[in-house]
C-alpha atoms as an extended CHARMM CRD file, in Angstrom:
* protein
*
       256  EXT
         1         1  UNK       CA             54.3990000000       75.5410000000       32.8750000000  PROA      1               0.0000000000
         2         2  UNK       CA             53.7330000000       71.9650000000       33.8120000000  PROA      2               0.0000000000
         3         3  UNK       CA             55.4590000000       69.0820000000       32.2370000000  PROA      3               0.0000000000
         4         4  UNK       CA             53.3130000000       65.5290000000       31.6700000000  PROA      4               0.0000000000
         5         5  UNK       CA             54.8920000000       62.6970000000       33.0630000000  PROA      5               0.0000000000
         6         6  UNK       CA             55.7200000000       60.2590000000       30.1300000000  PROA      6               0.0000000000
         7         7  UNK       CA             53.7180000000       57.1700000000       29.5440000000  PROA      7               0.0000000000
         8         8  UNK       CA             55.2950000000       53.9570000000       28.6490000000  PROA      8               0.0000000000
         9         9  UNK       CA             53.1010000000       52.0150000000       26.8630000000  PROA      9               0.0000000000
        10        10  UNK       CA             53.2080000000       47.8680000000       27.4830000000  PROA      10              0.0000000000
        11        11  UNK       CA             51.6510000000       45.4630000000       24.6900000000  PROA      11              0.0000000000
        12        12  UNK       CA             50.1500000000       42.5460000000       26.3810000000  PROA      12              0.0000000000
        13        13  UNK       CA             51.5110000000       38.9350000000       24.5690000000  PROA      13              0.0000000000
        14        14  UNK       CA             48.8180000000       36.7340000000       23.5110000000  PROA      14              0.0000000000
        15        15  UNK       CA             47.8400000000       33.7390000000       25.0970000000  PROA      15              0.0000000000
        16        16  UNK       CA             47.7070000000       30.8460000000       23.4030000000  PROA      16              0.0000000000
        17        17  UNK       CA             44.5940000000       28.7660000000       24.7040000000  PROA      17              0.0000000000
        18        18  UNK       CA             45.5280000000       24.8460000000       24.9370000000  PROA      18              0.0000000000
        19        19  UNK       CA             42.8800000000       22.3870000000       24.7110000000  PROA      19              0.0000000000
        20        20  UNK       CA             41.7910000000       20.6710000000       28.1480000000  PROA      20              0.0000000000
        21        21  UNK       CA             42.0740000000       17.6000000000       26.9620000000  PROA      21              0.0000000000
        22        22  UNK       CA             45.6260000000       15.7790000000       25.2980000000  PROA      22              0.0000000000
        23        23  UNK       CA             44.7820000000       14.6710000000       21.6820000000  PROA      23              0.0000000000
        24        24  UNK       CA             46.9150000000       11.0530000000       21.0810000000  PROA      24              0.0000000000
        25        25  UNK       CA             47.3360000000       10.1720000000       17.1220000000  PROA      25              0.0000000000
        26        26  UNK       CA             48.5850000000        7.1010000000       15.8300000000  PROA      26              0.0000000000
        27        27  UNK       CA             50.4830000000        7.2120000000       12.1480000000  PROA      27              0.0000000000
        28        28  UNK       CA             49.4320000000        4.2840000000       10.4240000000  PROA      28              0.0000000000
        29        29  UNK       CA             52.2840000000        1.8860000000        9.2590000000  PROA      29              0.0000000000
        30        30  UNK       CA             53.2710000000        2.2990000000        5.8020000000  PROA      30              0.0000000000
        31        31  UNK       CA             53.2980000000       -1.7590000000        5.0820000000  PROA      31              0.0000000000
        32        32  UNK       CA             49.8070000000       -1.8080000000        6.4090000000  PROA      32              0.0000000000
        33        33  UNK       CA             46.4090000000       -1.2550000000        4.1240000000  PROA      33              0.0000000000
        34        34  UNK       CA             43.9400000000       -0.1550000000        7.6210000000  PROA      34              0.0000000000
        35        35  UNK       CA             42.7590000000        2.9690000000        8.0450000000  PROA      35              0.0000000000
        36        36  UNK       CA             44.2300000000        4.9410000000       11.2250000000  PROA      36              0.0000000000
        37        37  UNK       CA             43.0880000000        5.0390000000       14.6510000000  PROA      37              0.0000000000
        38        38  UNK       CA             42.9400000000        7.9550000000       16.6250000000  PROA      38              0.0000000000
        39        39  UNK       CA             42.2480000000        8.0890000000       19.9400000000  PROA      39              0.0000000000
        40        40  UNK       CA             41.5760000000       10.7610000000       22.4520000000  PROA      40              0.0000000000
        41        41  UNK       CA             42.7830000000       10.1660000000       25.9800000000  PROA      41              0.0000000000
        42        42  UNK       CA             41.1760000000       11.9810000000       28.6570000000  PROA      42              0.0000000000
        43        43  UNK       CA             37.2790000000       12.4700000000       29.4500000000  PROA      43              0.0000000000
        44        44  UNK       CA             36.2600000000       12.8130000000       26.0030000000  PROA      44              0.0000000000
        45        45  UNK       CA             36.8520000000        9.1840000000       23.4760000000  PROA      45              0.0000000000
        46        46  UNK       CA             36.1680000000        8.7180000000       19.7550000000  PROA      46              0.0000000000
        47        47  UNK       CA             34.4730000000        5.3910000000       18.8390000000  PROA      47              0.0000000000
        48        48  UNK       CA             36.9520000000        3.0510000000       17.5650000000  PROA      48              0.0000000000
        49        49  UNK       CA             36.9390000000        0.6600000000       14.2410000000  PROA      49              0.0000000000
        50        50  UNK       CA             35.9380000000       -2.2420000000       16.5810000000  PROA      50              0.0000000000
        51        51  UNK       CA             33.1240000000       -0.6230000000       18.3030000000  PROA      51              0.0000000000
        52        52  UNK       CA             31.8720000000        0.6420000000       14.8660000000  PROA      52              0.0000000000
        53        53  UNK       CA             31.6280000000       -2.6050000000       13.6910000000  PROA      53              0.0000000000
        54        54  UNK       CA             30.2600000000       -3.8280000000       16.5560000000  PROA      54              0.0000000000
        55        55  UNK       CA             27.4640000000       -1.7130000000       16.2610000000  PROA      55              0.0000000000
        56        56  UNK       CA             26.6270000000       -2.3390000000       13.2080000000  PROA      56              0.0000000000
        57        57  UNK       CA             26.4800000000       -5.8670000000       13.3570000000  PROA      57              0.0000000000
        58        58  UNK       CA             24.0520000000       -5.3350000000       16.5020000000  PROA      58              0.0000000000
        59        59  UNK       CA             21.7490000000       -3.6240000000       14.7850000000  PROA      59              0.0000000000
        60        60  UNK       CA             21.2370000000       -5.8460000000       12.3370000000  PROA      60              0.0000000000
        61        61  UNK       CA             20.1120000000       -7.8520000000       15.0610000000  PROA      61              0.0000000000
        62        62  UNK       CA             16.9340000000       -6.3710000000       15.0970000000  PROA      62              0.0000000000
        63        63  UNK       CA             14.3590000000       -7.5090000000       13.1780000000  PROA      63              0.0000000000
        64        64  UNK       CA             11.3800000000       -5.8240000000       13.9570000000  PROA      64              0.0000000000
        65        65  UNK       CA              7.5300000000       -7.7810000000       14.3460000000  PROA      65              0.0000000000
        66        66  UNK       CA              7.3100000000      -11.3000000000       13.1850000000  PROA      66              0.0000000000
        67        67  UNK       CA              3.7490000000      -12.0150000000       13.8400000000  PROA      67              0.0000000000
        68        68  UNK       CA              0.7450000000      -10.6240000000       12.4860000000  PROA      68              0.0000000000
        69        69  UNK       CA             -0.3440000000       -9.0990000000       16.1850000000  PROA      69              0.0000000000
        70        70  UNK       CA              3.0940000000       -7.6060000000       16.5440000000  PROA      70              0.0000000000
        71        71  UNK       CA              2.7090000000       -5.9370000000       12.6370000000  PROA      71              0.0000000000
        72        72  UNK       CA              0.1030000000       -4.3340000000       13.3380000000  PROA      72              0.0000000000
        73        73  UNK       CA              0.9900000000       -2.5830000000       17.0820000000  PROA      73              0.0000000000
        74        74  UNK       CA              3.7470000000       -1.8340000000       15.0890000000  PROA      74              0.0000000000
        75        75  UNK       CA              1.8190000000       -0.4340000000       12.0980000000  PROA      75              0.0000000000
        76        76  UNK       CA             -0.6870000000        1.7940000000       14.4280000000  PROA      76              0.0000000000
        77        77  UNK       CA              2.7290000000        3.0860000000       16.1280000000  PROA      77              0.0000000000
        78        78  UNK       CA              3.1490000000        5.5860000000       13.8580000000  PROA      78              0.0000000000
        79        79  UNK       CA             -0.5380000000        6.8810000000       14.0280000000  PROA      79              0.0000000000
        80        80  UNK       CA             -0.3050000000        8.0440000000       17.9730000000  PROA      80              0.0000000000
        81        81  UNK       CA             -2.5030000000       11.2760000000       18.6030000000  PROA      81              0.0000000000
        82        82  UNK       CA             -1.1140000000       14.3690000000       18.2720000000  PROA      82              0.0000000000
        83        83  UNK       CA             -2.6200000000       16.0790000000       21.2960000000  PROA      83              0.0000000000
        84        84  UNK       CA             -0.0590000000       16.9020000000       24.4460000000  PROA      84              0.0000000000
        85        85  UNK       CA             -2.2720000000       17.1840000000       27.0760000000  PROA      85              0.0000000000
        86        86  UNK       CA             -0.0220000000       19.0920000000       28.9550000000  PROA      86              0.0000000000
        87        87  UNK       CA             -1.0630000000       22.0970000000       26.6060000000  PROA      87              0.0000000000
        88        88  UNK       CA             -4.0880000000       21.4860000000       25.7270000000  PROA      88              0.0000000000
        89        89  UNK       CA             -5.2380000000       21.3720000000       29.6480000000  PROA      89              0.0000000000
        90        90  UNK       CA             -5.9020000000       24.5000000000       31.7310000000  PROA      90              0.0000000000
        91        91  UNK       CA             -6.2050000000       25.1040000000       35.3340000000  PROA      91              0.0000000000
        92        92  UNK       CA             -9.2600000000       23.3440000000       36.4990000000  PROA      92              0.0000000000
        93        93  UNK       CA             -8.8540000000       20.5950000000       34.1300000000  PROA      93              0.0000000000
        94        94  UNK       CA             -7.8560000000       17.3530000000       34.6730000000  PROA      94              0.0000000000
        95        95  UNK       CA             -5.2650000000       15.6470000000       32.0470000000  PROA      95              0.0000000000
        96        96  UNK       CA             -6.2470000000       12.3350000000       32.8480000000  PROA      96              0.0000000000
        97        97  UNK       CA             -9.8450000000       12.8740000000       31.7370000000  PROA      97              0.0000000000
        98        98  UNK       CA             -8.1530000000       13.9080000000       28.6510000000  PROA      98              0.0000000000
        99        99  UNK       CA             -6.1630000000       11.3340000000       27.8410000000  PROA      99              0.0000000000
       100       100  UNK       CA             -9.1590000000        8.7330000000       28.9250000000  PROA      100             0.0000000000
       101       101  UNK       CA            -11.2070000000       10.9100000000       26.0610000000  PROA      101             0.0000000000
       102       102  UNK       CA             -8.2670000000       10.6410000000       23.1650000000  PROA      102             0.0000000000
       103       103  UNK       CA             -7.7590000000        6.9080000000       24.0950000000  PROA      103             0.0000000000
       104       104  UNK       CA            -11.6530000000        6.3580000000       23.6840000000  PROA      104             0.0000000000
       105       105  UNK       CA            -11.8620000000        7.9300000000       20.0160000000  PROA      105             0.0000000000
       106       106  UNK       CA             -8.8330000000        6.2530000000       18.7710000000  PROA      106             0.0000000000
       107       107  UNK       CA            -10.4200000000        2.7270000000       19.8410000000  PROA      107             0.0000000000
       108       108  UNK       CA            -13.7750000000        3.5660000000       18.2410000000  PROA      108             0.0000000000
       109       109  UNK       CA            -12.7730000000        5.5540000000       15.2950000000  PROA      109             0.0000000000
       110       110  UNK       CA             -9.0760000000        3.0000000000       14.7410000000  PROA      110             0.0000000000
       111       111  UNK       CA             -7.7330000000        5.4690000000       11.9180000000  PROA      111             0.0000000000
       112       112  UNK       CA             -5.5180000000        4.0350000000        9.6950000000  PROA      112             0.0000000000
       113       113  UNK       CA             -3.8480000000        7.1280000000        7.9510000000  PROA      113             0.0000000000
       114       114  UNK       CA             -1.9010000000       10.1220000000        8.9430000000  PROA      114             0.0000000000
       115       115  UNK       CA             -4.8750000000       12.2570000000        7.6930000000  PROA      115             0.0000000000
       116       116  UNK       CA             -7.4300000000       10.0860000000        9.7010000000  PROA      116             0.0000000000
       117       117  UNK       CA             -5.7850000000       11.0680000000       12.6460000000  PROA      117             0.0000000000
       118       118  UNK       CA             -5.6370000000       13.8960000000       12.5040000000  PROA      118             0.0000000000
       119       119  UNK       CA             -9.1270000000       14.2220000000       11.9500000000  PROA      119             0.0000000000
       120       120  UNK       CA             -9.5480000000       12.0690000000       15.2830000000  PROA      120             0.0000000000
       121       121  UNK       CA             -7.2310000000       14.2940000000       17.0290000000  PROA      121             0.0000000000
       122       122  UNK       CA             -9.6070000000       17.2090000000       15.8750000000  PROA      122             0.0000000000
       123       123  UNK       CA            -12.7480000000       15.4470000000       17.5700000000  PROA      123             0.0000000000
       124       124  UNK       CA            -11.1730000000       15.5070000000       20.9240000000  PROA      124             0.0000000000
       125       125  UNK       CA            -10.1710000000       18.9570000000       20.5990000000  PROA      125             0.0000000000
       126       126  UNK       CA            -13.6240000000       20.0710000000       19.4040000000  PROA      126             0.0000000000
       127       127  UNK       CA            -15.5550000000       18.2290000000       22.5320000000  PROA      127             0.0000000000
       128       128  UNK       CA            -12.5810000000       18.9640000000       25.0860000000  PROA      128             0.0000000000
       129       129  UNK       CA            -13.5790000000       22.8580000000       23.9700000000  PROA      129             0.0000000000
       130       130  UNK       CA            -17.3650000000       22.4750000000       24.5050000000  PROA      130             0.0000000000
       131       131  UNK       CA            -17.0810000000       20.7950000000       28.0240000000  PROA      131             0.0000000000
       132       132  UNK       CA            -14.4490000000       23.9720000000       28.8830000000  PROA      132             0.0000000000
       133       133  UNK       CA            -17.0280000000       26.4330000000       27.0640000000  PROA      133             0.0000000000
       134       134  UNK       CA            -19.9820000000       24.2800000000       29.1030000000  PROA      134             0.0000000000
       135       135  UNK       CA            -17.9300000000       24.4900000000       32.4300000000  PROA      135             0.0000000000
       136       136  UNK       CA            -17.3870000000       28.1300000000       31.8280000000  PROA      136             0.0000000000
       137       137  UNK       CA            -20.9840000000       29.3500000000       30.9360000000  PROA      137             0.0000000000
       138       138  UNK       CA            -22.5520000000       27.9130000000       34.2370000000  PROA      138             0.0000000000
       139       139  UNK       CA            -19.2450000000       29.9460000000       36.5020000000  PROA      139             0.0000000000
       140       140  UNK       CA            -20.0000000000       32.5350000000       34.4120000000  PROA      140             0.0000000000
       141       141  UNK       CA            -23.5910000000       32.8680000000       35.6040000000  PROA      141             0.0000000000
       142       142  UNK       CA            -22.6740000000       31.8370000000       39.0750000000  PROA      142             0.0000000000
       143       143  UNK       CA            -19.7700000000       35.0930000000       38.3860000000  PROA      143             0.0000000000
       144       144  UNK       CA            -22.4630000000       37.3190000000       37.7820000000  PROA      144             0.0000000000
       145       145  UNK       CA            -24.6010000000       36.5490000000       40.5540000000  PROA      145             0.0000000000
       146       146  UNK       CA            -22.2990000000       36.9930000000       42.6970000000  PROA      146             0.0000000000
       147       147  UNK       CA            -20.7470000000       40.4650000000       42.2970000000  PROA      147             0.0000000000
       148       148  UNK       CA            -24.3230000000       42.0590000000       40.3920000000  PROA      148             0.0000000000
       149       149  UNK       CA            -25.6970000000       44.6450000000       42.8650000000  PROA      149             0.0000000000
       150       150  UNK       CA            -28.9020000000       43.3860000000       44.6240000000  PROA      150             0.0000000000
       151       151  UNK       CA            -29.9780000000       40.5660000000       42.7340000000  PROA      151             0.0000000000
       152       152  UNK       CA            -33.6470000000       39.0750000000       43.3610000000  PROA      152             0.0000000000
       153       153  UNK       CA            -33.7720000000       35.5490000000       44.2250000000  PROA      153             0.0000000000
       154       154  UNK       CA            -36.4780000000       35.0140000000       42.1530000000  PROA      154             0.0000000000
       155       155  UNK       CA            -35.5070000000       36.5020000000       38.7350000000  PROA      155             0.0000000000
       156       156  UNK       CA            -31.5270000000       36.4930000000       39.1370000000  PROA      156             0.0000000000
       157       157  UNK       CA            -31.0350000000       34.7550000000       36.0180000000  PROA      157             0.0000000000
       158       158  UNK       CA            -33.4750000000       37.4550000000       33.8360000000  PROA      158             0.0000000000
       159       159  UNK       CA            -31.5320000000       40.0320000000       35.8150000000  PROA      159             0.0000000000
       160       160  UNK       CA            -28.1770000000       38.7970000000       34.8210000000  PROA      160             0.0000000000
       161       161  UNK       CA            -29.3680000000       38.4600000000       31.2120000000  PROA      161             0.0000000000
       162       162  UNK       CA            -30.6130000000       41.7140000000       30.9190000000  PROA      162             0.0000000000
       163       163  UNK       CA            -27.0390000000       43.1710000000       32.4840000000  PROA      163             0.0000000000
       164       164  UNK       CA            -24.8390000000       41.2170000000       30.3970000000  PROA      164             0.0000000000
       165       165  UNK       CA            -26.5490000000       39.6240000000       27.5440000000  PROA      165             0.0000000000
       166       166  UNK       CA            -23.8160000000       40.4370000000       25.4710000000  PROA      166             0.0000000000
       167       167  UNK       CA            -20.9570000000       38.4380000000       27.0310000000  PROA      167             0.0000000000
       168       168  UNK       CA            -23.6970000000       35.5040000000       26.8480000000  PROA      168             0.0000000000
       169       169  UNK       CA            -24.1030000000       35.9260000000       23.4440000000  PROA      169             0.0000000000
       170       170  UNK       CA            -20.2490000000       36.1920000000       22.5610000000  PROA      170             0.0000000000
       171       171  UNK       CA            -19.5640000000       32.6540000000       24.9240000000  PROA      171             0.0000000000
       172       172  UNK       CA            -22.4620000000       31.1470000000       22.5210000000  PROA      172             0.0000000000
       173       173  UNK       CA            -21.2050000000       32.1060000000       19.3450000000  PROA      173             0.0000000000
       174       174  UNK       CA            -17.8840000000       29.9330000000       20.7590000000  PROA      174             0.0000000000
       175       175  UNK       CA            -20.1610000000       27.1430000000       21.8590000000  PROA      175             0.0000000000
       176       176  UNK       CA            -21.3860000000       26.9720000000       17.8480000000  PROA      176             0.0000000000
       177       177  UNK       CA            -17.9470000000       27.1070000000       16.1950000000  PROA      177             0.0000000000
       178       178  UNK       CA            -17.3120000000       24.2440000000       18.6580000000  PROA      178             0.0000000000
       179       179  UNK       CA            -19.8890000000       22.2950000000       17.5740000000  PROA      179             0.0000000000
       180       180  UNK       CA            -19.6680000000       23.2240000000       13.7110000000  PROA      180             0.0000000000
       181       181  UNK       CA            -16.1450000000       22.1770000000       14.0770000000  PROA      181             0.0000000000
       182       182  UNK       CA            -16.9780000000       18.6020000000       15.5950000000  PROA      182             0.0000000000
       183       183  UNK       CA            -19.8630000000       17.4620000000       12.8530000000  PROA      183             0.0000000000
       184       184  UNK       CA            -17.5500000000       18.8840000000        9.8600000000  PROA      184             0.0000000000
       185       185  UNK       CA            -14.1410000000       16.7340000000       11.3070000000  PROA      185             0.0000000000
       186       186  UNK       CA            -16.6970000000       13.7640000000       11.9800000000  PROA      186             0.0000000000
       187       187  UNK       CA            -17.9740000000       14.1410000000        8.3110000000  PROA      187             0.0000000000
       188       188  UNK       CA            -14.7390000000       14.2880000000        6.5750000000  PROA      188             0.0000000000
       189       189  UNK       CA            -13.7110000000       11.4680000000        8.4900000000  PROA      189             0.0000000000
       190       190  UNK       CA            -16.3360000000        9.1410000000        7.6890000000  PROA      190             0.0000000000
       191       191  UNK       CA            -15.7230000000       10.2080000000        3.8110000000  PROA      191             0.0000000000
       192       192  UNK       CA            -11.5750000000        9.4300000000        4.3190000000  PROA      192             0.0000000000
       193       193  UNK       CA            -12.6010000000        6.4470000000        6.0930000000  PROA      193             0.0000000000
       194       194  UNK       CA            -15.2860000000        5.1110000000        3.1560000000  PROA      194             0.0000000000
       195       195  UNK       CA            -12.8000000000        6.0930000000        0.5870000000  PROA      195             0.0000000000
       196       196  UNK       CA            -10.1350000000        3.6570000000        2.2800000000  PROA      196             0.0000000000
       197       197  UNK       CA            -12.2870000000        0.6170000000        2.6600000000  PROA      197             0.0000000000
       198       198  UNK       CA            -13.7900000000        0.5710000000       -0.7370000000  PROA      198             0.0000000000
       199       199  UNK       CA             -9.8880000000        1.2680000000       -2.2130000000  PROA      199             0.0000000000
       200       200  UNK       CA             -8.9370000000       -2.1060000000        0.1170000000  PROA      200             0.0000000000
       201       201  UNK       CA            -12.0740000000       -4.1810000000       -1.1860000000  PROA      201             0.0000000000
       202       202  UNK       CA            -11.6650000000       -3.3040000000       -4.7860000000  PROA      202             0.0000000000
       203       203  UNK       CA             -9.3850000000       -6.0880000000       -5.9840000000  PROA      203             0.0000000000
       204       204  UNK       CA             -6.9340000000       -5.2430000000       -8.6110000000  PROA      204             0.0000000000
       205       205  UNK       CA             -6.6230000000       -6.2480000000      -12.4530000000  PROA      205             0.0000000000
       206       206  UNK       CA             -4.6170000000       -9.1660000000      -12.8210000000  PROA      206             0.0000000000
       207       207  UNK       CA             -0.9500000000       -8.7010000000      -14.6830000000  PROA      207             0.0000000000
       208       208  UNK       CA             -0.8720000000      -10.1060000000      -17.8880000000  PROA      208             0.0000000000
       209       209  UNK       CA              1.4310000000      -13.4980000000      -17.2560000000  PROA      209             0.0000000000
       210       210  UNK       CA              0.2640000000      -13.4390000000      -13.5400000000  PROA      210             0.0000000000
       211       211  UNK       CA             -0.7810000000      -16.8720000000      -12.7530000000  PROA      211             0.0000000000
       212       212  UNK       CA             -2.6580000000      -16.6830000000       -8.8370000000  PROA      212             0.0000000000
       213       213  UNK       CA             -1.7020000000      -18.4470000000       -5.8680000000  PROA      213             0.0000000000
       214       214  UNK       CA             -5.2220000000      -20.6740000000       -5.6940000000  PROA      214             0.0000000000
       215       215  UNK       CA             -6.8570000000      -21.9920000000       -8.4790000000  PROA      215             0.0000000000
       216       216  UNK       CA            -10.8050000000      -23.0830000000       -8.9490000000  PROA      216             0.0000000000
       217       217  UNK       CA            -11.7990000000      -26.8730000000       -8.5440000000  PROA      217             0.0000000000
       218       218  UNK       CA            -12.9890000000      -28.2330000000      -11.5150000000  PROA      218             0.0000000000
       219       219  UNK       CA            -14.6550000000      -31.1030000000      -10.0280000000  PROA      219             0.0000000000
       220       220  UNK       CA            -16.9240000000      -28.9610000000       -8.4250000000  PROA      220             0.0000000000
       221       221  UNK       CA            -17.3340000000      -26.9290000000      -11.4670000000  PROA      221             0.0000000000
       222       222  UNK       CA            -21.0350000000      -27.3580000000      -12.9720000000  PROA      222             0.0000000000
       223       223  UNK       CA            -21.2480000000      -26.1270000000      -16.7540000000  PROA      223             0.0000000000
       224       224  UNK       CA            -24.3330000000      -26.6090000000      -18.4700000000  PROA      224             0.0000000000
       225       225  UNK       CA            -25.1940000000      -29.6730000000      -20.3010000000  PROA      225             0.0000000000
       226       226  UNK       CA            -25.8820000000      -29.2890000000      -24.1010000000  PROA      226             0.0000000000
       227       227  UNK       CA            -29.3350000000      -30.5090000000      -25.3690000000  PROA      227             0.0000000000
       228       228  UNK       CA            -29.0070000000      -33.0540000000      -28.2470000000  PROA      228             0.0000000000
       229       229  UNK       CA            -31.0070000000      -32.1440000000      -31.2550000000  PROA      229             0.0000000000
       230       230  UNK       CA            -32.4290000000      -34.7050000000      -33.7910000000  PROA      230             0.0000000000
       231       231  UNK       CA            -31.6340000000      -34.0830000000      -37.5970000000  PROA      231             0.0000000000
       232       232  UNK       CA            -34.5000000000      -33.4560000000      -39.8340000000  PROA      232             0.0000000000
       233       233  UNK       CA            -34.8000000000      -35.6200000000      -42.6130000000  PROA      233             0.0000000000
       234       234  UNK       CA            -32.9500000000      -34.2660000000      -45.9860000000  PROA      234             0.0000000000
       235       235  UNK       CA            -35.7000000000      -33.9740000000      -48.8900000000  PROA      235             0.0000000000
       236       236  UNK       CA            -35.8170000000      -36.4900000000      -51.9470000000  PROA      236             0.0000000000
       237       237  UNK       CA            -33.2910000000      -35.7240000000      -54.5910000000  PROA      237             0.0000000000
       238       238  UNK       CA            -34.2500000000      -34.1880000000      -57.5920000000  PROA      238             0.0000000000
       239       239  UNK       CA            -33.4760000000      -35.9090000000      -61.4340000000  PROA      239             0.0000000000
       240       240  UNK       CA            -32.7400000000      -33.8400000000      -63.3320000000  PROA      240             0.0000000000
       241       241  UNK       CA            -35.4090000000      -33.0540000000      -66.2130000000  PROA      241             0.0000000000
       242       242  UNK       CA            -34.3420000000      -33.6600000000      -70.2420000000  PROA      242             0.0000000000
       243       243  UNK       CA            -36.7460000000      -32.4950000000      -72.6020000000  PROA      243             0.0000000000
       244       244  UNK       CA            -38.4200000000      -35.0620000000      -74.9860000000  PROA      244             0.0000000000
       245       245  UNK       CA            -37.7370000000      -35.4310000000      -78.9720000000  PROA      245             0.0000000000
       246       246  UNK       CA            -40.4890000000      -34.3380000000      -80.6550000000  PROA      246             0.0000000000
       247       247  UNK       CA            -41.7690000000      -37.1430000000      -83.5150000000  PROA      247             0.0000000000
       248       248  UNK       CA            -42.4510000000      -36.2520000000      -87.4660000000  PROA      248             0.0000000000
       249       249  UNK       CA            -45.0820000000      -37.2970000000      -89.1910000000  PROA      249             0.0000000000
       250       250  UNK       CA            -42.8420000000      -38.8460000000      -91.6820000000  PROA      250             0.0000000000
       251       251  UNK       CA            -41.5740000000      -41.3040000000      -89.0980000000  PROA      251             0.0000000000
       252       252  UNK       CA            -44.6970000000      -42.5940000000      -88.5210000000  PROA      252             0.0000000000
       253       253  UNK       CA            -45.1780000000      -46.9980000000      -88.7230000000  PROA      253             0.0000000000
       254       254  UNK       CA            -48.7270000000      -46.3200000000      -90.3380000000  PROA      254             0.0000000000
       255       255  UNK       CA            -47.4950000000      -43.8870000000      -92.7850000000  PROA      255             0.0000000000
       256       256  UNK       CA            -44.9060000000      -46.5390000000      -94.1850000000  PROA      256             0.0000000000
């Protein structure tokens, strides 16, 4: 019969995990009515009351634009395209071209609204996808040339046709969307766009007590000149008519 040896068991103690930094706190004075500091020494620091204030009051430094150029760089800021070039650009492609395409839309188009550019943005992307679908329809024929079987010189491209007319007609049904997508983002764009200038042009109803900045000249001012009319001449009054006392024979001078 074999015996076991015994096993002692030994419970590790926890360790207790220190920060690696020292933490320094100051206790306020009981006189005084500041808020406490506290400080961290070591390669992490808090900002202080001083350097809080200090920032504030520097950023009220800044103003922004003054003049009217300066408004409205700082107006279009906000309206920079959307398109990162770095994803919309493939290998092949150059980004450059790209951003020489965005830049020329957003100087002929200028939108003005979120919504108008994104409708810009959507232009590039529509003709950045038919020159890729373009670049890829003439390698794809070139493609085909090269690895089709015995291909005649003078009817390779009917004999590529006829062998893979349906990858052709797949790459044009892409080339169409392309297109559809350009002329409906160039239509609603031009709608946005006439909506906004004819909002700007309409001039609003004065407010009732409003009195405006600039006022007519009245010198200047021609009003018509009224016509004077001659009186006609009143009619002859009227006398009024009495009727007449009739005379009696009786009253008669010959009958007396």
């Amino acid at each position: 019969m074999s015996v076991r040896p015994a096993v002692k068991l030994v419970h590790a103690r926890p360790h207790i995990i220190f920060p690696a930094f020292p933490t320094t706190y100051t206790f306020p004075n009981p006189e005084s009515t500041t808020p406490p500091a506290y400080t961290r020494t070591g390669s992490r620091s808090m900002a202080s009351l001083k350097q809080i204030e200090a920032n504030r009051r520097n950023s009220k430094k800044s103003t922004g634009p003054r003049t009217p150029e300066g408004k409205a760089v700082s107006r279009m800021n906000a309206l920079t395209t959307g398109i990162d070039a770095e994803s919309q650009v493939i290998r092949g492609e150059d980004s450059q071209t790209l951003d020489a395409l965005t830049l020329e839309y957003h100087q002929h188009h200028q939108p003005a609204t979120p919504e108008e550019r994104s409708l810009v943005d959507a232009l590039v992307r529509a003709e950045w996808l038919q020159r890729r679908l373009a670049r890829a329809e003439a390698e794809l024929w070139e493609y085909e040339m090269q690895t089709t079987y015995q291909v005649r010189d003078d009817v390779a491209v009917g004999q590529i046709f006829a062998a893979r007319s349906n990858i052709f007609i797949r790459l044009q049904r892409r080339i169409d969307a392309a297109e559809r997508s350009f002329r409906l983002a160039l239509r609603e764009l031009e709608r946005v766009q006439k909506e906004r200038k004819t909002a700007e042009t309409k001039a609003p109803a004065p407010e009732i007590g409003f009195v405006p900045d600039s006022l007519p000249n009245l010198e200047n001012l021609s009003l018509p000149v009224p016509t004077p009319q001659t009186p006609s001449p009143l009619p002859p009054p009227r006398l009024p008519e009495f009727p007449l006392p009739h005379s009696s024979p009786e009253d008669s001078p010959e009958r007396a």
